[in-house]
C-alpha positions in Angstrom: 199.3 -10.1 247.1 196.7 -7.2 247.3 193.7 -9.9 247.0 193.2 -12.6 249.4 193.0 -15.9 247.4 190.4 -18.1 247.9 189.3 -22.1 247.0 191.5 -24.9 246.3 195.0 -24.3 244.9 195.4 -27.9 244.3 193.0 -27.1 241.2 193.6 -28.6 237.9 193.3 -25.4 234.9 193.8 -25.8 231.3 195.1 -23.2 229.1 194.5 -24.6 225.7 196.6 -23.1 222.3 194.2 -24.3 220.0 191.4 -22.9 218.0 188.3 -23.0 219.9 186.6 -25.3 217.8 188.7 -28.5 217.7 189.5 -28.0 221.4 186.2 -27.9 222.7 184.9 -31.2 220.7 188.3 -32.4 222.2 187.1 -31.3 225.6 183.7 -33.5 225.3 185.0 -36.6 224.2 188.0 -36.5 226.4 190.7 -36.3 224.0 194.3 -35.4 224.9 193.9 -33.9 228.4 195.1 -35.8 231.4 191.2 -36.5 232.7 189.6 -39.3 233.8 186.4 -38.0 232.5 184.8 -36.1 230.3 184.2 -32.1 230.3 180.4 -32.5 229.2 177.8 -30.9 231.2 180.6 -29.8 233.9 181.1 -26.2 233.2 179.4 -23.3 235.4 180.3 -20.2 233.4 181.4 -19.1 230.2 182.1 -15.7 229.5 183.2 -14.8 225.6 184.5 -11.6 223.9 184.9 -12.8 220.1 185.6 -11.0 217.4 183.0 -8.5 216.2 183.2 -9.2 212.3 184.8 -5.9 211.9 187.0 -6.7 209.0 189.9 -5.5 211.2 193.8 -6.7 212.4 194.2 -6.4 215.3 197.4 -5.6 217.1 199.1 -5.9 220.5 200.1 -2.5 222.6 196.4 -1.4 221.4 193.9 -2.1 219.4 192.9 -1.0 215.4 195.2 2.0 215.6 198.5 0.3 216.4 201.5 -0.1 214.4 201.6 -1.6 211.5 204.9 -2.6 212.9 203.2 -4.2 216.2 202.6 -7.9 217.1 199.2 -9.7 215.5 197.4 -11.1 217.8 194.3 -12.0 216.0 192.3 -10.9 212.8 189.1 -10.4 212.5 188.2 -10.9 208.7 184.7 -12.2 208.8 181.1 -10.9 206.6 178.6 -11.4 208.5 177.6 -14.5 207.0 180.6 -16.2 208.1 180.8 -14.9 211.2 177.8 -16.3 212.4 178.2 -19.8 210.6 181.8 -19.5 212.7 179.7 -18.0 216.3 176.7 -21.1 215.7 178.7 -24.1 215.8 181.2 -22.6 219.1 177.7 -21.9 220.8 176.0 -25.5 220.2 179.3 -26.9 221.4 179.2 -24.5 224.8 176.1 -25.3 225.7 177.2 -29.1 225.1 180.3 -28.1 227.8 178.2 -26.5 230.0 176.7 -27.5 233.3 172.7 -27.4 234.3 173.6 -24.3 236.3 175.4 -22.8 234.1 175.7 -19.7 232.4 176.8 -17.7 229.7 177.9 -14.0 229.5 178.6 -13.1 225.5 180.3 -9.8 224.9 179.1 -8.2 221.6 178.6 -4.9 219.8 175.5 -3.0 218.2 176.6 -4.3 215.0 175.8 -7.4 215.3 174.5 -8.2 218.7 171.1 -8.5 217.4 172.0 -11.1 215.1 174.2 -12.9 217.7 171.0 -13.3 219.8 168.5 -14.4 217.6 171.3 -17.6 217.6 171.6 -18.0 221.4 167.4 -17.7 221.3 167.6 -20.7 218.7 170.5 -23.0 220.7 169.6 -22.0 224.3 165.7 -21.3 223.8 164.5 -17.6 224.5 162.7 -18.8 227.5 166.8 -19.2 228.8 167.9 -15.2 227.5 167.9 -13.7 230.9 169.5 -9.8 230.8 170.9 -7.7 227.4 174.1 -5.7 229.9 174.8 -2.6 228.4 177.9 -1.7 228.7 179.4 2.0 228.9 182.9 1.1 227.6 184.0 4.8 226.8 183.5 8.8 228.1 182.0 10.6 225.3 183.3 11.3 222.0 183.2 14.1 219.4 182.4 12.1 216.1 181.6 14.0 212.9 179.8 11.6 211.1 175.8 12.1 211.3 175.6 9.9 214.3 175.2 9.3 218.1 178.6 9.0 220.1 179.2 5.2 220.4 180.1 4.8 224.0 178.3 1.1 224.7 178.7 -2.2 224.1 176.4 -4.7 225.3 176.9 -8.2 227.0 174.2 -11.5 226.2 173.4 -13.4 229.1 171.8 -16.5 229.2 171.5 -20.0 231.2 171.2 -23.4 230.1 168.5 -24.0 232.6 166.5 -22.6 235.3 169.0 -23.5 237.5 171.7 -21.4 237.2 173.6 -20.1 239.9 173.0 -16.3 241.3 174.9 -15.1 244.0 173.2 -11.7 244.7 176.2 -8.7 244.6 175.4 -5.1 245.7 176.7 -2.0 244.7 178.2 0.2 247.3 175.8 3.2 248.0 177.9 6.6 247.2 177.5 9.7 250.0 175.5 11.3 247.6 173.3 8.6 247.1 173.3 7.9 251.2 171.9 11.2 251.9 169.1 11.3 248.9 168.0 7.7 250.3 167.9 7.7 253.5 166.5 10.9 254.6 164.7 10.2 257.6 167.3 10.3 261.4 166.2 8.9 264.9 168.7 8.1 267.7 169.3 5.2 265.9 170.9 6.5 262.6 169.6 7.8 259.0 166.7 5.4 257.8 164.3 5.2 255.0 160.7 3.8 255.2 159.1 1.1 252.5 155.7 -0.1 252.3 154.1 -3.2 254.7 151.8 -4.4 251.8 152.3 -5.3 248.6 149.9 -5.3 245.3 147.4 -8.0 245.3 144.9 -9.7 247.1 144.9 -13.0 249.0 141.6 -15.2 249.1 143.2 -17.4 251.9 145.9 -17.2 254.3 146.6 -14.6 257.1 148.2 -11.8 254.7 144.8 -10.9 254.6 143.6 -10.8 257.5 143.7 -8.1 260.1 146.7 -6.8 262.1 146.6 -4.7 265.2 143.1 -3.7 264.3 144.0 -2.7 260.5 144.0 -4.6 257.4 145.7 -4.1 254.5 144.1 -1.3 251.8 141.9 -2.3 248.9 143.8 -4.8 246.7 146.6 -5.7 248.3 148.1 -7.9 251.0 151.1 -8.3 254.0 154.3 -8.4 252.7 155.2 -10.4 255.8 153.6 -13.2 258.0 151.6 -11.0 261.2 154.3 -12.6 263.4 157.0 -11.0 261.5 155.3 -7.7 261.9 154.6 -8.2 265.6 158.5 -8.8 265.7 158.9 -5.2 263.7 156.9 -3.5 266.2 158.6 -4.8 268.8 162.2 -4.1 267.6 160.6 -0.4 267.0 161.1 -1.0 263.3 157.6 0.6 262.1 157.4 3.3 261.9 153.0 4.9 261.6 152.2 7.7 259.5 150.0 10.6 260.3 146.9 8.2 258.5 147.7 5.3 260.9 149.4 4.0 257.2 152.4 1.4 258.5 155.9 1.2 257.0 158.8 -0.7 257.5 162.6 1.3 258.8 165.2 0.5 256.7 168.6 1.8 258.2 171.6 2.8 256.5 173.9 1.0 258.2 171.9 -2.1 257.5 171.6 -1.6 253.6 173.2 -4.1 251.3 173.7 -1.4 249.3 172.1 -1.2 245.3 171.1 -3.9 243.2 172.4 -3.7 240.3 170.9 -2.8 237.0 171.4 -4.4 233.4 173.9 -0.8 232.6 177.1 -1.1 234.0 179.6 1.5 233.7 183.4 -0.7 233.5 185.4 1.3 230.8 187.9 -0.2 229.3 191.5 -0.5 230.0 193.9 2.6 228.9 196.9 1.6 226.9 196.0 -1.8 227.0 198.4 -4.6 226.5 196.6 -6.5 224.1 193.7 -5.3 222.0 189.9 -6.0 223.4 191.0 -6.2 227.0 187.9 -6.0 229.3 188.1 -4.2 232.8 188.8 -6.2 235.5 186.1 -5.3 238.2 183.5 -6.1 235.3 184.8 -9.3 235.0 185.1 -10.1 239.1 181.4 -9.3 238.7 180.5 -11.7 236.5 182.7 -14.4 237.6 181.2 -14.0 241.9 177.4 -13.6 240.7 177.4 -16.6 238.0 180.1 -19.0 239.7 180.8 -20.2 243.2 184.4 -21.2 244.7 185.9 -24.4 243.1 183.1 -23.6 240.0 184.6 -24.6 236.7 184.5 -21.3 234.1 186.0 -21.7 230.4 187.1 -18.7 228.3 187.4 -19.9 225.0 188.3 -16.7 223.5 190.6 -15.9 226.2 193.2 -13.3 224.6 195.3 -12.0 227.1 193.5 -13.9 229.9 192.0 -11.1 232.4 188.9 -13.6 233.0 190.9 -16.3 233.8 192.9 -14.2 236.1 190.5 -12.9 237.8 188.7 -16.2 238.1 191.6 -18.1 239.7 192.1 -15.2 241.6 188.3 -16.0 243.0 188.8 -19.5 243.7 187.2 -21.1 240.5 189.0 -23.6 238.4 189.1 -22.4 234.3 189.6 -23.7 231.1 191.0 -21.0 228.7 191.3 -21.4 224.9 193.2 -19.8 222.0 195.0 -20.2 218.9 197.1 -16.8 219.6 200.7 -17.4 219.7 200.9 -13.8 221.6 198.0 -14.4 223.7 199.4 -18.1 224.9 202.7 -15.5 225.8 200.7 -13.1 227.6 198.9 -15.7 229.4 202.5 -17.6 230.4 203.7 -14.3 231.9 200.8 -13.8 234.3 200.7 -17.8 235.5 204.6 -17.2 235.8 204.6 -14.3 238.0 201.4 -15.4 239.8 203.4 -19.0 240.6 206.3 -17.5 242.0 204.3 -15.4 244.0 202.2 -18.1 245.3 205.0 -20.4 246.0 206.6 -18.2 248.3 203.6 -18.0 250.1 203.8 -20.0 253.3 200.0 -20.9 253.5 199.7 -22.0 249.5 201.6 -25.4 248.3 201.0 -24.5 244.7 199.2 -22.3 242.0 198.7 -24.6 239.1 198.6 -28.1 239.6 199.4 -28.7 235.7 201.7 -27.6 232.8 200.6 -24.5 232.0 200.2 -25.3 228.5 197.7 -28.3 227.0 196.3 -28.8 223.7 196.3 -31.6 221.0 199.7 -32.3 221.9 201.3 -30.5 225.0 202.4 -27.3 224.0 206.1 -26.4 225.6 206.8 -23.3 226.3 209.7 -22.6 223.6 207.4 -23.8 220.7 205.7 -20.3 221.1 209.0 -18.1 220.1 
């Protein structure tokens, strides 16, 4: 394996060939799945792609522009008017499956992304919306037509509380960026400096108060408690201006790197084996920033499964729907191949605890020929 693996392989997943609907409702009242309990209130992340009410087929080995001779795996014949009678009720009954930390990541387009949100403001409250993602799915594009190249998609996220979790994830500072940041050198290393104080001003406390014979300037206050900036100017981390102005040394080797921003560049997939396949690392982002180890995430328009993939790949437990006779295939070869790989692993007993396959009734293998 190129990635370590992480959590508990003696995790119970679900890969469910059914339409989303019927198997979620399923999933809240415990029907048909070997559980003692029900799924209510127990899921940590949901990430969606659904259909964008494009009036399109679409086919596997690409996506709009395949053969006509190619596979269907799913069509996407809704007006607008459907579509989001059809998006409403799968929402209500996602929030119903999901957990008080939990969140949800809804993959949409321009089209009708704006109408998709004014539904999640209604079913999870707007006070919940937390980031609109734009996505750059594309390089540029010569179009004729009297518009701007589409290169973007955008991705909804939004919690079902103020709970939800947030693992902070960094971006990896490029050389370029390096040398533009941190400008400054001592024997120590490249550094940058940042301000002690911080806007505002405090009627009581000590980040008020005097330090080292200086206070802070008009309207503002100590970013840190005066021990903390004893400790600083002991370690030989301030660094004083020619104005007697303190700042803090940040080094390079000690950066975390960037925080990241609501545009994310993750283009998609060349060649892809089956239509709307999202890029991977966007997905591992998702999955270790709104999920921990042993979380339990549902896909319940999973397609060819690269979120669920990715997420057992993490650690996390998942729950993956559709009513795609080829996507249930695709989604059988990758468990297969992952299972023989972990099973002759000598520190892993097993991959899936389960059939691979659950759904009103137990769906075998051969039934999807």
């Amino acid at each position: 394996m190129s990635r370590e693996l992480q959590g508990d392989f003696n995790q119970e997943n679900l890969l469910i060939f059914d339409d989303n609907l019927n198997a979620m409702q399923n999933l809240l009242q415990n029907k048909d799945f070997n559980h003692k309990k029900t799924f209510k209130n127990s899921v940590d992340l949901v990430y969606i792609d659904p259909p964008f009410a494009t009036n399109n087929i679409f086919r596997l080995g690409s996506t709009m522009s395949a053969s006509l001779d190619s596979k269907i795996a799913y069509k996407d014949k809704f007006n607008l008017e459907s579509y989001l009678e059809f998006l409403y009720y799968r929402l209500i009954l996602i929030k119903e499956l999901m957990s008080e930390k939990g969140s949800l990541y809804l993959h949409i387009d321009d089209k009708v992304g704006h109408y998709v949100k004014i539904l999640c403001d209604e079913i999870f409250g707007r006070e919940h919306f937390i980031s609109d993602i734009v996505r750059i799915k594309c390089n540029p594009k010569n179009f004729k037509r009297k518009a701007y190249g589409n290169i973007k998609d955008r991705i909804l996220f939004y919690a079902k509380s103020n709970q939800y979790i947030w693992n902070e994830v960094y971006e990896e500072i490029t050389k370029t960026d390096l040398h533009k940041r941190f400008k400054k050198q001592d024997d120590k290393g490249f550094y940058t400096t940042i301000p002690l104080h911080a806007p505002g001003v405090t009627q009581n406390g000590e980040s008020g108060q005097e330090w080292n014979g200086l206070k802070p300037p008009k309207g503002r206050h100590w970013r840190c408690p005066l021990s903390e900036l004893d400790r600083l100017e002991k370690a030989g981390l301030i660094e004083w201006s020619k104005n007697g102005v303190p700042r803090k040394k940040v080094y390079a080797q000690d950066s975390k790197g960037k925080k990241i921003q609501d545009i994310w560049e993750f283009k998609d997939t060349q060649n892809p084996m089956y239509p709307t396949q999202k890029n991977n690392a966007m997905l591992r982002r998702i999955i270790q920033m709104s999920s921990n180890v042993d979380s339990l995430v549902m896909d319940c328009f999973c397609g060819s499964g690269g979120f669920l993939r990715e997420s057992f790949l993490l650690g996390r437990n998942f729950i993956g729907i559709d009513e795609s006779k080829e996507a249930m295939k695709i989604n059988q070869k990758w468990i297969e191949e992952l299972n023989q790989q972990i099973l002759s692993s000598e520190d892993v007993n097993c991959l899936l605890h389960n059939k691979y396959f659950y759904a009103t009734k137990q769906i075998k293998s051969e039934q999807l020929e």
